[in-house]
N, C-alpha and C positions, 0 to 999 in steps of 0.2 A: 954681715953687718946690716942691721937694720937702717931704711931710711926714716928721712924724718917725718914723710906723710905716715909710716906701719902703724898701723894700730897700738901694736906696744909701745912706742914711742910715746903714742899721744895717750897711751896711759899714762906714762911716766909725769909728762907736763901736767896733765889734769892733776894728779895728786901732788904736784908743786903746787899749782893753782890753789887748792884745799887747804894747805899748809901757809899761804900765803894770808889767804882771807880767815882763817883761825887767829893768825900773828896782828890783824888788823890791817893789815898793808894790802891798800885798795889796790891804789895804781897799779903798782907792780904786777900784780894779781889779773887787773885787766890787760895791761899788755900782753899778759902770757896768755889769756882767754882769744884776744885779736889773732895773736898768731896759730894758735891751735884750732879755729873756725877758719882760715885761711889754710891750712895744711889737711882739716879736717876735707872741707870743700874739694882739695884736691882727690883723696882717698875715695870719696862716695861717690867722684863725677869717675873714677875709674870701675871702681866695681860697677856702679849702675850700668856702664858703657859693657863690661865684658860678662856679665853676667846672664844667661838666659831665663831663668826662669820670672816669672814676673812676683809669683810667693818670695822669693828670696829676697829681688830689688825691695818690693813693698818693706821685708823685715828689715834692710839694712838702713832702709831710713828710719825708721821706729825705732830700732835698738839705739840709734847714733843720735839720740834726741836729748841726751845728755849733759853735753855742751850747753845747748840750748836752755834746757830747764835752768843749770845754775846759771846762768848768765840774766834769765830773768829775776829769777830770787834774789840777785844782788841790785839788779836795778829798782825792785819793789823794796829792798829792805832801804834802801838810800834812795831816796826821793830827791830827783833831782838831780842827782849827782850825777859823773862822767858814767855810770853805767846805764842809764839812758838810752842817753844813743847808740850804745853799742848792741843793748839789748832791740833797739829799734833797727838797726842795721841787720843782726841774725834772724829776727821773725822775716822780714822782706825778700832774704837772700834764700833760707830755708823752704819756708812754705811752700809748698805743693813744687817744689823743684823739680822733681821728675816729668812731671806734666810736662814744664817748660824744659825740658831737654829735648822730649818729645818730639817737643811742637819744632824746635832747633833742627832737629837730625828730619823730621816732616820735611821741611821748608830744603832745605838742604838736599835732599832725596830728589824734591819735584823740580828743583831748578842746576842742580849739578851737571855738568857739562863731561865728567869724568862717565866713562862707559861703563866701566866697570859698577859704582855704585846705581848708574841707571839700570844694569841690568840686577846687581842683589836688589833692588825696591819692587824690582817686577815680581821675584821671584818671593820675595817677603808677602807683596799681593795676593801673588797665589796661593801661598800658604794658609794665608789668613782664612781665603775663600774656602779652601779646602778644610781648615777645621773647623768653622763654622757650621758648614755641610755636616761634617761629623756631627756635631753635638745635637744636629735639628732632626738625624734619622728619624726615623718610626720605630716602635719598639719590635724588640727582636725575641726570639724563640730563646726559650732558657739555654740552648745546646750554642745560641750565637756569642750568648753577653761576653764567655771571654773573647771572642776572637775582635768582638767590635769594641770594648775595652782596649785592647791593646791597640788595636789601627788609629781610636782617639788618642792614645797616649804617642804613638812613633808618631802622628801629625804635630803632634803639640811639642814635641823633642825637635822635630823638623824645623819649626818656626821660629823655638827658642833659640836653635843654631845661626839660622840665616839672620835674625834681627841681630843677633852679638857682630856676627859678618859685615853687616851693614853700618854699626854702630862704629865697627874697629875700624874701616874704611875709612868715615868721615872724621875719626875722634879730634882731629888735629883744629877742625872746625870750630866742632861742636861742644868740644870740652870748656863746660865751667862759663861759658858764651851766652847761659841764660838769665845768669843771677850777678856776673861780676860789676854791673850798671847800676843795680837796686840798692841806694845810699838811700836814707830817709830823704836825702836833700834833694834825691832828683825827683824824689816821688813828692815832695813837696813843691817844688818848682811846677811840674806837672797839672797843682789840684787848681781850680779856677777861682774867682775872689770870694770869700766866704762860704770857703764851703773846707770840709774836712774829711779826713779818712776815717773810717772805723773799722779796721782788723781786728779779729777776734780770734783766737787761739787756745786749745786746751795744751797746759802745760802740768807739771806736779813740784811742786816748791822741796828746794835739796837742801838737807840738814847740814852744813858742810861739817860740824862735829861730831854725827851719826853718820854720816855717810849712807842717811836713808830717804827714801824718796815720800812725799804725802801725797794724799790721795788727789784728784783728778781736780784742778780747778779751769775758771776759764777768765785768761788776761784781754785787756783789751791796750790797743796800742791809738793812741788820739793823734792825729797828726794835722794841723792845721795846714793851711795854703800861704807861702811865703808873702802872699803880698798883703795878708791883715798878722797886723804889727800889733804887739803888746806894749804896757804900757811904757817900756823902759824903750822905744822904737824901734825894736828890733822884733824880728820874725819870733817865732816861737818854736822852741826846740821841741820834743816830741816828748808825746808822755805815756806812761804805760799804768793801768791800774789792773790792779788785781778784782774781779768782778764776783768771786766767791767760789766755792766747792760747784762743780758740775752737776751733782746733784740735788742741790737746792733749788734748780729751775728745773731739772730733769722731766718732776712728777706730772704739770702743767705743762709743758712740752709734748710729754706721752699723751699726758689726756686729750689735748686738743687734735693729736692723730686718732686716739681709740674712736673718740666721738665722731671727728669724720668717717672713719669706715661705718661707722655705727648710720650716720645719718646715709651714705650710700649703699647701704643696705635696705633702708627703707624708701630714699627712691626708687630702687627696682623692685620693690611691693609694688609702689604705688605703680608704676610704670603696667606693672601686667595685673595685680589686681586678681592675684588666684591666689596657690598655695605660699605659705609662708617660705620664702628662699634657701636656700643651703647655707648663705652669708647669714644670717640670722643667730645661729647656733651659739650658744652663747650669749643671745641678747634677750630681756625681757618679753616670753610668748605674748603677754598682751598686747604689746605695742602692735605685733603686728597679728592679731585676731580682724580686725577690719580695716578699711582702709580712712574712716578718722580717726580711730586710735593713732595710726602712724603717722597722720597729719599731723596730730596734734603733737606726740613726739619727736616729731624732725623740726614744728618750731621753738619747743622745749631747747631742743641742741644747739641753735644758734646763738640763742642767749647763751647756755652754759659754755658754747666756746670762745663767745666775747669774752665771758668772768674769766675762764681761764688764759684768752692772751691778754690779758692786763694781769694777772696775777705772773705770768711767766716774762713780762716785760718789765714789773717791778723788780723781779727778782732778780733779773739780769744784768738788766740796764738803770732802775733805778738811779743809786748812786749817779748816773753820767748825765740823768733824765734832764737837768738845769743846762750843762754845758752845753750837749748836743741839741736842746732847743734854739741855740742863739746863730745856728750854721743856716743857709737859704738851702744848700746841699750836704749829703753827706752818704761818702763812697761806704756800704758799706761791704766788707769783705770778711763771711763767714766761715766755719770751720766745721769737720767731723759732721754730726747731727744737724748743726745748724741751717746747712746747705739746704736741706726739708722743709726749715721752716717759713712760712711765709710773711715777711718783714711786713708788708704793708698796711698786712692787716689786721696787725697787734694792736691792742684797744691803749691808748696812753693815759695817764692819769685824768686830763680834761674830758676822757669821753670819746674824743676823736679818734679817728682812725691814725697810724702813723702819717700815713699815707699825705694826709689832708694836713699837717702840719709842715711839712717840708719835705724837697726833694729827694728820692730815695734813689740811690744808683747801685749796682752791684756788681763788685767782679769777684773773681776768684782768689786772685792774691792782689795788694798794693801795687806788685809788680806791673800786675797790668793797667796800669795810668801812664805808665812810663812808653812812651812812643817807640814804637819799635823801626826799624830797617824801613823805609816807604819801598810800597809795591802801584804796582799800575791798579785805578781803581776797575774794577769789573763791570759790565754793563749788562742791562738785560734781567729777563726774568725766565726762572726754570721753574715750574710748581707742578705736584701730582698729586691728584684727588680722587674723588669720587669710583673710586675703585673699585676693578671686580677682581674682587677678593677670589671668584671659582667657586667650587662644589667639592671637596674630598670624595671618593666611596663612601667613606663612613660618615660622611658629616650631614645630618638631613637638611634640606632646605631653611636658612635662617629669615627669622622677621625682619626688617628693617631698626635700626638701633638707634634706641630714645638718648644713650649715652656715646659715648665713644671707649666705654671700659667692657669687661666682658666677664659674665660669672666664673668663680669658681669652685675649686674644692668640687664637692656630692654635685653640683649644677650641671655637670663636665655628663654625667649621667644621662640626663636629661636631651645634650644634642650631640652626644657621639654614642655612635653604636657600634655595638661588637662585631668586628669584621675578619677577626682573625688574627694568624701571624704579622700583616701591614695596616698597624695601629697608625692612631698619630705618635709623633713622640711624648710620652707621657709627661712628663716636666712641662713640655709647652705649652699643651693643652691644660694640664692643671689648672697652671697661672693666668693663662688668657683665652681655652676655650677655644672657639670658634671666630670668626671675624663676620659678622654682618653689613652688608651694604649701611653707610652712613650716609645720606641723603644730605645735610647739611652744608657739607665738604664741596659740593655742586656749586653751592651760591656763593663760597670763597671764590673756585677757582673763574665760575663768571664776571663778578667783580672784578678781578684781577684782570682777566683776560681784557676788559673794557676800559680800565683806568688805570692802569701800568706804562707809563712812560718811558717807551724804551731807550731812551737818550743813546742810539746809534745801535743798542745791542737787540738780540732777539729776545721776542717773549714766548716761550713753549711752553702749552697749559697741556698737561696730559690727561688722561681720564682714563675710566675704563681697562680694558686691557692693556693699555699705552704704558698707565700707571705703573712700571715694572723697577724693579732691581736693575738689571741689565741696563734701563733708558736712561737711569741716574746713574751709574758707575762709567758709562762709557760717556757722559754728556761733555763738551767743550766746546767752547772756553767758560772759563767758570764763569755762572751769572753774578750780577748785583748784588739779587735776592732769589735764595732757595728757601719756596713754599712747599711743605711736607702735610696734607691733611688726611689724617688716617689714625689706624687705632694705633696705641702705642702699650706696651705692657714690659713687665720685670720681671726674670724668672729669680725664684730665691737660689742661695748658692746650695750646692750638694757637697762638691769636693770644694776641698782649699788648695789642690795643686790647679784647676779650670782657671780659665782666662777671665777676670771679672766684666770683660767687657762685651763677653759673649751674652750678658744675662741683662742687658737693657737692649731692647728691637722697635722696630718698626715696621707694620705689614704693608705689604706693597702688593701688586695684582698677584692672585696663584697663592697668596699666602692660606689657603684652607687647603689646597692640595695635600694630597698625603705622599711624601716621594720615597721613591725606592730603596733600594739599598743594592739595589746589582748592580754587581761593578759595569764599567763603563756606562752606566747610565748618564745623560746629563743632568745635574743640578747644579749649575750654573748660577739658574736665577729660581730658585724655591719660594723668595715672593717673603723670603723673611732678614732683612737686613739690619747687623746688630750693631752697636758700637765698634765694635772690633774692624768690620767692613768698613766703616765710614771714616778710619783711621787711614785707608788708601784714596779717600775722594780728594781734589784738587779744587782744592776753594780760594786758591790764593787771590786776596784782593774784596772777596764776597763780603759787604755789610753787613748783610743778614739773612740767618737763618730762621724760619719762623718751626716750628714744629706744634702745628696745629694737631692735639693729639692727647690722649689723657697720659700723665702720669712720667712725662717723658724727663721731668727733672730727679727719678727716683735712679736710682744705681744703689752698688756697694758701696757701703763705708767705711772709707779706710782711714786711719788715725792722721797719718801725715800728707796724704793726699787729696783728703775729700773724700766726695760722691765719684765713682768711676763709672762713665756712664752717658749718655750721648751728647752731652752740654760739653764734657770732654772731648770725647772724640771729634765733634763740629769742631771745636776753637782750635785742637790741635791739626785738622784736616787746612785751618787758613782762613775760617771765617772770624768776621771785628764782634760779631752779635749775636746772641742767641735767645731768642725768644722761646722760652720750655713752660710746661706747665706742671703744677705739683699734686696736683689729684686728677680725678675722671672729671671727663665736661658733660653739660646737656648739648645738645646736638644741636639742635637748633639756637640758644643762646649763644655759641658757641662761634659760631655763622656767625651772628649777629655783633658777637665783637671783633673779632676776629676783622671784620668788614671794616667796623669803626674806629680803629687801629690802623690802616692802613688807610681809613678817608683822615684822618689827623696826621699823617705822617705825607704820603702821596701827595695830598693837594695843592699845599702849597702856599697857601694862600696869606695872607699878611694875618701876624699874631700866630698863625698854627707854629707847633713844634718841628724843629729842623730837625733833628735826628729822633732812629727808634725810641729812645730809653723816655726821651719825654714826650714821645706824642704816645705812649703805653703811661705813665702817667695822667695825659689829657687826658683818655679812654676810661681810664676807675675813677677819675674825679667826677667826668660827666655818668656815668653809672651811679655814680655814689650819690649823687644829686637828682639823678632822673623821678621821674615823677610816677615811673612803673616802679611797682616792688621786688619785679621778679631781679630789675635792674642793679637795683641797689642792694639787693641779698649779694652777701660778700662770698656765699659757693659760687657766684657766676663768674668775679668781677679780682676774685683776689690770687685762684689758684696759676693766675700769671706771672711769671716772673722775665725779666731781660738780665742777661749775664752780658759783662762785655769787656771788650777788653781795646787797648789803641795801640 
């Protein structure tokens, strides 16, 4: 006998559901959608709990998004009406759910008193460590790939095991404990006076007489702050608009990444001032024949990427452009691609930046406005910089780095050499190459070291060979603030059964080492630490995170989850903030805010901003205003973003 969470079951009700809204019979209709997202909820928090592969979790949330879509289509087709809120209760309770189960069974793991789940999280740890190992070898002899093939795949069977282990241990906890809170009302009770949510969501509108799905659009869900009253004096209940096909902002979207890689192509001309780069392929040879031509084309691209974030903010957000002017803040909480883009510096109808019209916050879901369990706050400061990255065999002596990004593609030619059977691993090197001393990363970590108030806790500025994997994994008790300044890079995916969280990193000292492959060797600490890894740190309590680092807000995209990728793995490891950036930085500008960020936040002083998110606002307003240009060019000042969550 089937139960009533089986999936058959809840076929059966969805096509009552469909038969209901054809007969016109709302209510009823929703009732049955209420308890089928509550039986559904149960079904997806079991499979996610007992399933190992992570390809698999990802598709069962994708496939089961069903519910979902019709539930929006009925609230868009009746404006207003009781499927409103219901449809505002599913986007909140859904959205990136697995994350926050995560982050649930994380929290749970580090503070568990039960021996047994203390001992599966060690060994979950180790796992992690070990296939990370795997995926960073160096490349291997034709007569090796299957045997090392196989030992990645039994590590990644291993892990899939132990994490289900651990998951079924705690489930009693952790089941269904991360979304059962998230009512529109608490997250509106939550938002502060005048200020409102903006969740943004791709969904696909359901025919319910065809029983066919349309193409990709993207809703937005408005959700004001309980305590500004409409006219009738009552709060205002939540609204959801339909924002249009995904496509119709897509194009301007794309453009404004093409043109940036475009335009970081031609600061690494200008940077060395020789031959035309490998990045270039593809791009007009003129531009970069000399080095005004490429002047002149990198300030061509700034204009064209202003026209295009105003033509992609029209298109998006247009329609909402009246309402959300009349908010002092507004949370916003984006989806899929969105995650990329950078909100604050969409050009708005008047000209201005977003930025400079009102406060802009970001989390990842609604959810996180919602206060969670209180933990004891953290003290202290942990940061590592100015790193020595080492010397591979193969890797010849690098220059000092104008950027914090690193060539790639035909570039990879240029400074690694052929050494034989112990290459680097090629995927790594593609994507990021080499790792150069970053000089900039010095003046961070001396600032900090001088003006970090360690209100009882310790301040540990690492440097140099200090700078390790090892010195952060085993560090305790978690600080306040974890400073990370170094390079940062994304490798694209290969396979779709790989961990997507193995393919955003961050290099830490040893990271140009080229390491072994014989067994028992250690690799321990190889100096390359990826999200995956940072999913075992203990951050419980930690503010923030800064990740001073190019490119560190990039990951996989995954439909139901977002970006997968260090802004993850920090939030789920326990930190409230995360400070990421969405392109490559200049090195030295980079210092320079980086400093000024932390003197508007740190100091203290009457008028300054009390928390991250707005003294990172202070920082691009006074950018925005400064009276250098280099200041106010929005490549310096915009590729920041703070994620956060309470």
């Amino acid at each position: 006998m089937l139960g009533e969470a089986h999936q058959d079951t809840i076929e059966v009700e969805f096509n009552l559901v469909t038969a209901l809204v054809n007969m016109d019979r709302l209510n009823p209709a929703l009732a049955q959608l209420r308890i089928i997202d509550g039986r559904l909820r149960t079904f997806v928090g079991r499979q996610l709990d007992t399933t190992g592969s992570e390809l698999v979790r990802r598709q069962w949330l994708a496939t089961e998004s069903r519910l979902q879509d019709a539930v929006f289509t009925l609230a868009l087709a009746r404006s207003y009406s009781d499927a409103q809120p219901l449809a505002a209760d599913i986007l909140l309770r859904w959205k990136r759910l697995a994350g926050e189960q995560e982050a649930v069974l994380a929290r749970l793991a580090r503070t568990s008193g039960d021996p047994q789940i203390r001992d599966l999280a060690r060994q979950v740890q180790q796992a992690r460590s070990d296939y990370s190992r795997l995926v960073t070898l160096p490349d291997a002899k034709p007569e090796q790939l299957s045997a090392r093939k196989q030992a990645r795949d039994q590590s990644l069977a291993e892990l899939d095991r132990l994490e289900v282990a651990l998951r079924t241990r705690i489930r009693t906890f952790a089941n269904q404990a991360a979304s059962e809170a998230a009512t529109w009302q608490a997250v509106r009770q939550a938002l502060p006076r005048n200020a409102a949510l903006l969740d943004l969501r791709a969904f696909k509108s359901f025919n319910f007489k065809s029983r066919q799905f349309d193409e990709d659009h993207w809703l937005a869900l408005v959700l004001e702050a309980s305590a500004d009253l409409g006219s009738d004096g009552k709060a205002k209940a939540p609204r959801l608009v339909d924002l249009g096909p995904v496509a119709a902002s897509a194009s301007d979207r794309e453009n404004m990444a093409r043109l940036t890689d475009e335009d970081l192509c031609l600061a690494r001309y200008l940077a060395k001032r020789t031959e035309r780069p490998a990045c270039a392929e593809g791009y007009d040879a003129a531009n970069f024949a000399a080095p005004a031509q490429a002047q002149a084309r990198s300030e061509a691209i700034g204009a064209e990427i202003d026209a295009a974030s105003a033509r992609f903010y029209a298109a998006l957000l247009g329609p909402l452009d009246r309402e959300l002017a009349g908010f002092d803040t507004l949370y916003i909480a984006p989806d899929g691609a969105l995650d990329l883009v950078p909100f604050a510096r969409l050009k708005l109808p008047d000209g201005r930046y977003w930025i400079e019209r009102q406060t802009l916050r970001q989390v990842r879901s609604g959810r996180d406005l919602i206060a969670r369990e209180p933990v004891p706050a953290a003290r202290g400061l942990f940061a590592l910089g100015a790193v020595d990255y080492g010397s591979a065999r193969s890797v010849q002596s690098p220059k000092k780095a104008k950027s914090r990004s690193q060539p790639s593609g035909a570039a990879l030619a240029r400074t690694v050499a052929n050494t034989g059977p112990n290459q680097p691993n090629p995927r790594l090197r593609a994507a990021c190459s080499v790792f150069p001393p970053v000089p900039g990363t010095a003046v961070e970590m001396n600032y900090l070291k001088t003006h970090f108030d360690p209100d009882g806790g310790e301040v540990l500025v690492l440097q140099g060979r200090d700078a390790s994997k090892s010195r952060l994994k085993s560090h305790s008790p978690p600080p306040r603030v974890l400073h990370l300044a170094t390079h940062g890079c994304f490798i694209p995916r290969a396979d779709p059964a790989e961990r997507p969280m193995t393919l955003s990193l961050l290099a830490l000292a040893g990271a140009n080492r080229v390491p072994t492959a014989k067994a028992g060797a250690d690799q321990s600490d190889n100096g390359i630490l990826n999200a995956l890894e940072v999913l075992d740190l203990d951050l419980t309590g930690t503010e923030l995170v800064t990740l001073s680092a190019c490119d560190t807000g990039k990951g996989e995209v995954d439909r139901s989850e977002g970006v997968y990728g260090l802004v993850r793995a920090f939030q789920i490891a326990g930190a409230a903030n995360v400070l990421m950036t969405l392109r490559p930085l200049n090195d030295d500008l980079a210092a320079e805010f980086v400093t000024d960020f932390y003197r508007n936040w740190l100091d203290r002083k009457p008028g300054l901003p009390a928390d991250p998110a707005s003294a990172l606002r202070r920082t691009q307003l006074d950018w925005i205003g400064s009276e250098r240009p280099e200041k106010r060019d929005p490549r310096h000042w915009a590729p920041y973003v703070l994620v956060e969550r309470r």
